[in-house]
C-alpha positions as CSV (number, residue, x, y, z in Angstrom):
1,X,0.0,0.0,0.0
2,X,3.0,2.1,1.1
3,X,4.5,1.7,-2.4
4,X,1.3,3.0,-4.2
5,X,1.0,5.8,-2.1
6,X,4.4,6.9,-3.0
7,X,3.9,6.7,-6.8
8,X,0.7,8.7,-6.6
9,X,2.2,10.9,-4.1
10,X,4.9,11.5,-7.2
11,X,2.6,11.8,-10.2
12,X,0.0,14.2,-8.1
13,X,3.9,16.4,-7.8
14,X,4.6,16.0,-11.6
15,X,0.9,17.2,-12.5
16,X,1.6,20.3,-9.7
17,X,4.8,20.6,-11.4
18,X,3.3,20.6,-15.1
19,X,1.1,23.1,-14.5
20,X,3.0,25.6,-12.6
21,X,5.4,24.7,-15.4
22,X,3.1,26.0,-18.3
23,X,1.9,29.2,-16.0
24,X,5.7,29.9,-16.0
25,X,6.1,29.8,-19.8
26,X,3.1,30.5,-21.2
27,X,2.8,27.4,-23.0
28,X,-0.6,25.9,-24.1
29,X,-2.3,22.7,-22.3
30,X,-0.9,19.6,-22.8
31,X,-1.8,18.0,-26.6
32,X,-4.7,15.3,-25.9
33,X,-4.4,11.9,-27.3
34,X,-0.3,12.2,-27.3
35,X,0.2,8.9,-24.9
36,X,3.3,8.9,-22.7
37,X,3.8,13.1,-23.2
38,X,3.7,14.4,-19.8
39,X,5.2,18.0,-20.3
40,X,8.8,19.4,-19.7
41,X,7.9,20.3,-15.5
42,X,9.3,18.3,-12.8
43,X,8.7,19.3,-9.2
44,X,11.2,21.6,-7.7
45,X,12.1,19.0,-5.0
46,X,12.6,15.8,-7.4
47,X,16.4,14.6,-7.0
48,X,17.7,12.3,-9.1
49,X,19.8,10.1,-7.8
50,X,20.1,8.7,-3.9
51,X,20.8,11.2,-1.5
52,X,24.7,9.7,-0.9
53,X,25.2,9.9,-5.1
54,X,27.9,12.9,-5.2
55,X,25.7,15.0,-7.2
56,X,23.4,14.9,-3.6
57,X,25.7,15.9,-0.6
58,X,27.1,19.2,0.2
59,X,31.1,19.7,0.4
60,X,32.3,19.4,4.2
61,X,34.4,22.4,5.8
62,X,37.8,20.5,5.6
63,X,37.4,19.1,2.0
64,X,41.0,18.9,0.4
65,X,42.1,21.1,-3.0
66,X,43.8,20.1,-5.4
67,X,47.4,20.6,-5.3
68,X,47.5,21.9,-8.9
69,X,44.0,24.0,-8.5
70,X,45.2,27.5,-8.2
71,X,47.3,26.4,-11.8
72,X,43.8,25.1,-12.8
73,X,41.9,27.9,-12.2
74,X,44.4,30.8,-13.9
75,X,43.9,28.8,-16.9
76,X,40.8,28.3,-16.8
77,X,40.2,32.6,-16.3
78,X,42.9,33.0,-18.9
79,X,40.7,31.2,-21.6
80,X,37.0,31.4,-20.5
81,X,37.5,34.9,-18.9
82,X,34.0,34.7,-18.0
83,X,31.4,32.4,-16.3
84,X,27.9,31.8,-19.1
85,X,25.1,29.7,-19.3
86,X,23.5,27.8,-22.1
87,X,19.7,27.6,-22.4
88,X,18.7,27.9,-25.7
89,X,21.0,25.5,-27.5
90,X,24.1,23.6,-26.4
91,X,22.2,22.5,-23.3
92,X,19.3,20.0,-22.8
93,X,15.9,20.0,-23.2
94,X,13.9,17.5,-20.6
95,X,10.8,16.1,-20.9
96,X,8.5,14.4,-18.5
97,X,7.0,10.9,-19.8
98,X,5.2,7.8,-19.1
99,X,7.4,5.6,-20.6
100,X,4.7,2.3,-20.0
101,X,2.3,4.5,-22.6
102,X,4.7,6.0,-24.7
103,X,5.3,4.5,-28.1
104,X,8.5,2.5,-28.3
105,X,10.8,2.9,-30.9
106,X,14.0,1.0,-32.0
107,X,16.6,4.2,-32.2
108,X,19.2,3.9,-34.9
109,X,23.0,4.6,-34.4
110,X,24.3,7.4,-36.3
111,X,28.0,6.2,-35.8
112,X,27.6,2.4,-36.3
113,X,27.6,1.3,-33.0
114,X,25.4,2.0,-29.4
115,X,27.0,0.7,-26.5
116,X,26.4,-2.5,-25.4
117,X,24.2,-1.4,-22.7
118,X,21.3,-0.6,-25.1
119,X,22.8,-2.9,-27.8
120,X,23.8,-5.6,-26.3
121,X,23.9,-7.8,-29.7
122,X,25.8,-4.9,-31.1
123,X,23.4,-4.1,-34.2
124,X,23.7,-0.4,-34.1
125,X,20.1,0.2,-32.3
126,X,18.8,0.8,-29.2
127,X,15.3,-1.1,-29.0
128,X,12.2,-0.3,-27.7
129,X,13.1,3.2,-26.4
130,X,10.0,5.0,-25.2
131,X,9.6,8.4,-27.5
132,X,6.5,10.4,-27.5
133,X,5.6,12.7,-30.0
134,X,6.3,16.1,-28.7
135,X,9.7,15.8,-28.0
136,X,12.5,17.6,-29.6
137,X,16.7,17.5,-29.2
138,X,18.4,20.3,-28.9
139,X,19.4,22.4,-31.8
140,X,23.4,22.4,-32.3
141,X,25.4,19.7,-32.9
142,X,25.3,17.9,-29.5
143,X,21.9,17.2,-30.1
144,X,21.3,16.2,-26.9
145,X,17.2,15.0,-25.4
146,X,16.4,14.0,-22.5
147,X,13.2,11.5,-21.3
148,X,12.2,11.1,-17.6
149,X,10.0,9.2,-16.0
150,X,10.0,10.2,-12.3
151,X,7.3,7.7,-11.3
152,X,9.2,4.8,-12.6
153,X,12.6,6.4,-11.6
154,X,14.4,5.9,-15.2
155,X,15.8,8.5,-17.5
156,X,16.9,8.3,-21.0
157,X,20.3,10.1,-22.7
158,X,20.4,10.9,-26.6
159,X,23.4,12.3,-28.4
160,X,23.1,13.8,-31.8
161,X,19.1,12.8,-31.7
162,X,17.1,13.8,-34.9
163,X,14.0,12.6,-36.1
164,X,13.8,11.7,-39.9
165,X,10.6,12.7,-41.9
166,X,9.0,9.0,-41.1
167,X,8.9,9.7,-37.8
168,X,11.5,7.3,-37.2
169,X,15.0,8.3,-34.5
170,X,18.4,7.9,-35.0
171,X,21.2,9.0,-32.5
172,X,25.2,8.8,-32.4
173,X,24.7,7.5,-28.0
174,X,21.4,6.2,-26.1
175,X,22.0,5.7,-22.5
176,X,19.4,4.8,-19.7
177,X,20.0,5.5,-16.0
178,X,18.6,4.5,-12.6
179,X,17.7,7.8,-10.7
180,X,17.6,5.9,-7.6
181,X,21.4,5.2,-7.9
182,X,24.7,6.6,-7.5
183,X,24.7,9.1,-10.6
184,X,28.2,7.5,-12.3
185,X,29.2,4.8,-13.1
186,X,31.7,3.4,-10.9
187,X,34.2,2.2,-13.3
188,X,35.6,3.8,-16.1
189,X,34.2,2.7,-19.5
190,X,36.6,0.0,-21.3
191,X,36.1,-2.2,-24.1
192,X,35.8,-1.5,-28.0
193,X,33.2,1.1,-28.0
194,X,33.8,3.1,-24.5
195,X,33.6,6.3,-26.2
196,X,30.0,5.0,-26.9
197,X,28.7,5.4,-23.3
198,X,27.3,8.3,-22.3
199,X,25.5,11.5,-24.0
200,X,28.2,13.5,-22.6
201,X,31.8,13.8,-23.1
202,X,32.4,12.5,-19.8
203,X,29.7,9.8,-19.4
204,X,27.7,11.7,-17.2
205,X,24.1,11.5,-17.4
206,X,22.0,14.3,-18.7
207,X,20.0,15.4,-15.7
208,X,22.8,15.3,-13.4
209,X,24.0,18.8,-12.4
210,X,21.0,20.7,-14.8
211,X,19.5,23.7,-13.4
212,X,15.1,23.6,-13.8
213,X,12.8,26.5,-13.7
214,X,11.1,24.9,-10.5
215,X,14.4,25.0,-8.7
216,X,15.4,28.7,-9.5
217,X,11.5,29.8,-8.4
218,X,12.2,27.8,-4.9
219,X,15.2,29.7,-4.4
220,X,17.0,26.8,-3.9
221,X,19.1,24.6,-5.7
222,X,19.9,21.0,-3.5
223,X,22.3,19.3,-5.9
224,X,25.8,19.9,-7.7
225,X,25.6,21.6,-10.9
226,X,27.8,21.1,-14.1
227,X,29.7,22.5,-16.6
228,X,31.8,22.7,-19.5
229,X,35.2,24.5,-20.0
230,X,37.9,25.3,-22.5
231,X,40.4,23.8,-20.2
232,X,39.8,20.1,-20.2
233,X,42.4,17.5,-19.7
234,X,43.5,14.8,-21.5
235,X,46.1,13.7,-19.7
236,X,49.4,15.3,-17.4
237,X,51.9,14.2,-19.5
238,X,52.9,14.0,-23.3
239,X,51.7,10.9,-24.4
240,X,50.4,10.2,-21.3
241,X,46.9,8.0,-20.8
242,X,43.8,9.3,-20.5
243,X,43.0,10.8,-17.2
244,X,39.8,11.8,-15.3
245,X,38.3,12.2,-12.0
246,X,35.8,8.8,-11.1
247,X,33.2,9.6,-9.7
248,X,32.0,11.7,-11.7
249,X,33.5,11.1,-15.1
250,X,33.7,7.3,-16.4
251,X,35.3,8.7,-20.0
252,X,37.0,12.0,-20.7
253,X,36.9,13.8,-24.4
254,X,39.4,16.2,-22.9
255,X,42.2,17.3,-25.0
256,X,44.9,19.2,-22.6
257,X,48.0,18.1,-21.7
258,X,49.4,19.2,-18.7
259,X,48.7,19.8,-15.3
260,X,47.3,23.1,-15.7
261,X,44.3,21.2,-17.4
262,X,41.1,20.6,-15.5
263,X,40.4,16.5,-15.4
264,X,36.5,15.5,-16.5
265,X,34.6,14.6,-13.5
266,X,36.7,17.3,-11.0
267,X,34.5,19.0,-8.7
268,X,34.9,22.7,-8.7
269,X,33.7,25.1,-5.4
270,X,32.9,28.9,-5.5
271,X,34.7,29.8,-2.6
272,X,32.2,29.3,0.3
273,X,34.2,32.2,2.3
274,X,33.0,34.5,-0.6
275,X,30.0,37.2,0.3
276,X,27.5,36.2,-2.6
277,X,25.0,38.5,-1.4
278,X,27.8,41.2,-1.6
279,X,28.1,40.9,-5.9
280,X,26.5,42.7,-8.2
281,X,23.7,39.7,-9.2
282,X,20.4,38.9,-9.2
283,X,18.0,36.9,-6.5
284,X,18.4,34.0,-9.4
285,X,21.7,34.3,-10.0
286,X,23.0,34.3,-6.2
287,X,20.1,31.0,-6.4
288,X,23.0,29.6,-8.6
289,X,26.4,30.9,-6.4
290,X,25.2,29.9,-3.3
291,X,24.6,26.2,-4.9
292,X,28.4,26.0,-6.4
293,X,29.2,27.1,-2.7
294,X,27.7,24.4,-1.0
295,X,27.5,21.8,-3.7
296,X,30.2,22.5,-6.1
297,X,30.0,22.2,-10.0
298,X,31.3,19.1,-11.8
299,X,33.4,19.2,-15.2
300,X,30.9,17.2,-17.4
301,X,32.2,18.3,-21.4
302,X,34.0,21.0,-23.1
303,X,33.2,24.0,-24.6
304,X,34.6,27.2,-26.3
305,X,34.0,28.4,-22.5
306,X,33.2,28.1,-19.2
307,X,29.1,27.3,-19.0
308,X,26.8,26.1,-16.7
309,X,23.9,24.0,-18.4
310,X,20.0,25.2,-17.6
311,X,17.0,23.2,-19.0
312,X,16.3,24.3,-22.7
313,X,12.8,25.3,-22.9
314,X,12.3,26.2,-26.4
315,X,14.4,28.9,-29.1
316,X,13.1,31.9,-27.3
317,X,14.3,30.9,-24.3
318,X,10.5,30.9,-22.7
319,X,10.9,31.4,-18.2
320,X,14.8,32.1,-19.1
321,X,13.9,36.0,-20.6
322,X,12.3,36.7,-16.8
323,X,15.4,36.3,-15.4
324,X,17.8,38.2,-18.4
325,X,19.0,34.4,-19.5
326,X,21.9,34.9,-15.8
327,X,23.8,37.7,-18.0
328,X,24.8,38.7,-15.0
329,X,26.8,34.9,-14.2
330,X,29.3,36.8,-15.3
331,X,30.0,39.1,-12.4
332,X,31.0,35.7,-10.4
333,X,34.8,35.9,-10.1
334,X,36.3,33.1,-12.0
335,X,39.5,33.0,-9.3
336,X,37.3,32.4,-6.8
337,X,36.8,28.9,-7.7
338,X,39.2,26.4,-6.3
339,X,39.3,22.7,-7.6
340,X,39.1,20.2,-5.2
341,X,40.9,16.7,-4.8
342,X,39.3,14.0,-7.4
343,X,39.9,9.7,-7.4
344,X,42.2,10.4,-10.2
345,X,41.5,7.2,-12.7
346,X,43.2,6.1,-16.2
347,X,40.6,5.9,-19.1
348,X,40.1,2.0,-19.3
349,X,41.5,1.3,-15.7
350,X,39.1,-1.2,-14.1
């Protein structure tokens, strides 16, 4: 009975959620007869992943830096200069399903292979994916989507997603992920196709670390955030192996060599010393500081700079224009981020 409860409990939140979600944007009511679509609103208090999954708990007072950070961090200022955010493409549009109604679809690989996880027989498809109609990747060349079912606790990655004219999928990666786990995976990817897992260049699942409308109207933000830099590693050394930080990463795409280069998967902390209410930012914006002061923001991919990554909610940006699309991210002092200490892993190490 308890269990029952608890899912009604949930989909009563995503309805709240969907609703206050189309208020917030202005969007129209939900298509009828479109089985599985459920919206783009989760509830401001849903948390992927168990509450001990480092995306989940807060950095303690004596956590150690990285030896190399302050190296880290001049480079990073050096070729980012400032802190962005992506919303409107180059981030990651989420949508809310039922993925027992949706229809399912067999999602072709754009590359030649899917990783064994979803194609396990190695046929270049991922089978019986649940897509409703509705739902659309992002725009640039990432082409990432993102499917979650919070009732059934399961998400769904895509890399490079586009739907042909038939109305059938293809995608470069498909990845699925338990949101009752740990949030990695705890080993980094080896075998053939490694570079397979994963929609991001790290392996990191898409929802980890995304910033929601719900959460920024709370006020609060109870999970790690993530980014992308300029400055990712690829390994310390010339010619050295691939290096990265597990958890969080569990494959890099970093291409730096030295020790001034960030590792994938390294946890970076606004200085929690810093006065956030004392910068020149908004009530959403300091929303955002105050979470990379307590929770930290991970190194998930790479990018011309450094960005965080908020839910794309359509080309004009939709709840995003309210808040100036966090122009004002930039006023957050790039040297007052310090890298902290990472499990420092070799791509393919089991």
């Amino acid at each position: 009975m308890r269990l029952f409860r608890n899912i009604g409990a949930i989909a009563a939140a995503v309805v709240f959620s969907t609703a206050l979600f189309l208020v917030l944007t202005g969007l129209p009511a939900l298509t009828q007869g479109n089985p599985g679509y459920k919206g783009m609103g989760l509830p401001a208090d849903f948390i992927p992943f168990s509450s001990k999954s480092p995306w989940n708990t807060s950095i303690p007072a004596n956590v150690s830096v990285d030896q190399n950070s302050a190296r880290m961090i001049e480079n990073l200022k050096k070729k980012a200069g400032i802190l962005k955010g992506n919303m409107v493409h180059w981030s990651v549009p989420l949508f809310v399903i039922d993925s027992a109604a949706s229809p399912k679809v067999d999602v072709k690989s754009s590359s030649s292979n899917m990783n064994p996880l979803v194609d396990p027989e190695n046929k270049g498809s991922a089978r019986n994916i649940p897509i409703p109609d509705g739902v659309w990747p992002d725009p640039k060349g990432d082409g990432h989507m993102l499917l979650v079912d919070p009732v059934e606790k399961k998400s769904w990655d895509f890399a490079k997603a586009r739907r042909n004219p038939d109305g059938s999928w293809i995608a470069s990666r498909v990845d699925i992920w338990d949101l009752t786990g740990s949030g990695y995976r705890e080993k980094p990817f080896t075998g053939n196709y490694w570079w397979t897992y994963g929609a991001r260049g790290s392996g990191m699942p898409l929802i980890a670390g995304l910033i929601r409308p719900e959460e920024i109207e709370r006020g609060e933000i109870r999970h790690a955030l993530v980014c992308s830099t300029p400055v990712n590693r690829k390994s310390s050394t010339p010619g050295g192996k691939l290096e990265l930080c597990s958890p969080t990463a569990s494959r890099t795409d970093g291409n730096g060599v030295g020790l001034e280069f960030i590792p994938e998967g390294a946890r970076l902390q606004l200085d929690p010393a810093l006065n956030v209410d004392s910068l020149p930012l908004s009530k959403a914006t300091k929303v955002i500081a105050k979470a990379m002061q307590k929770y930290g923001v991970y190194v998930g991919d790479n990018a011309p700079t450094f960005v965080l990554y908020f839910q794309n909610l359509g080309a004009d940006g939709k709840v995003w224009k309210k808040y100036n699309y966090f122009e004002d991210l930039k006023n957050i002092p790039i040297e007052k981020f310090r890298v902290l200490e990472c499990n420092l892993k070799i791509q393919g190490q089991k």
